[in-house]
PARO-752594 format. One record per residue (C-alpha): z, x, y. Coordinates in pm, whole numbers, plus 32768, in hexadecimal, padded with zeros to 4 digits. Example, Ala and Ser with C-alpha at 12.3 -4.5 7.8 and 13.67 -1.06 7.14 Angstrom:
BEGIN
830C84CE7E3E82CA85577F96
END
This chain:
BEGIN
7CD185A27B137D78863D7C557DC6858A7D797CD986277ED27DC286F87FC07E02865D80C07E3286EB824C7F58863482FC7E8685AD84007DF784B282FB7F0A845682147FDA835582B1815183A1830A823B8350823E8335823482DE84BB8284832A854581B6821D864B811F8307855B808D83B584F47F41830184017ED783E9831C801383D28378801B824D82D87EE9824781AB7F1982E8818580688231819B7FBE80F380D17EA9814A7F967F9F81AA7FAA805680677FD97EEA7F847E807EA3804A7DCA7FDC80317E277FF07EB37DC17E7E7E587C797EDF7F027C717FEE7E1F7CEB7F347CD87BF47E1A7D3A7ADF7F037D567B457F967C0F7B487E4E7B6C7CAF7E537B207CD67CEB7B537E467CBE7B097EDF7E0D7BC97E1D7D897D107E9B7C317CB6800C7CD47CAA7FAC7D9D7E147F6B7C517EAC80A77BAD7E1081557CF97EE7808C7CB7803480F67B86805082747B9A7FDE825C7CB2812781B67B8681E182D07AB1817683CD7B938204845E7B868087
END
């Protein structure tokens, strides 16, 4: 299986590492999106382990 293409007007921009507040919020929308994903899929313990990462970013950890 291939991943789509994808134009760069819908794949979200990459953060500048050195900034930890956008890094966080970057990672914290893809940990969401991909527990939706996992749930969806039934793959109970990866979207358990997603949530475990949302809120560590929630945390401030």
């Amino acid at each position: 299986m291939t991943a789509p293409d994808m134009s760069p007007d819908t794949h979200p921009r990459r953060p500048d590492p050195k900034d930890r507040a956008e890094t966080v919020r970057y990672i914290g929308r893809m940990a969401s999106e991909l527990k939706g994903l996992a749930a969806s899929a039934e793959l109970d313990f990866v979207a358990y382990l997603l949530s475990m990462v949302e809120e560590d970013l929630r945390r401030g950890s």
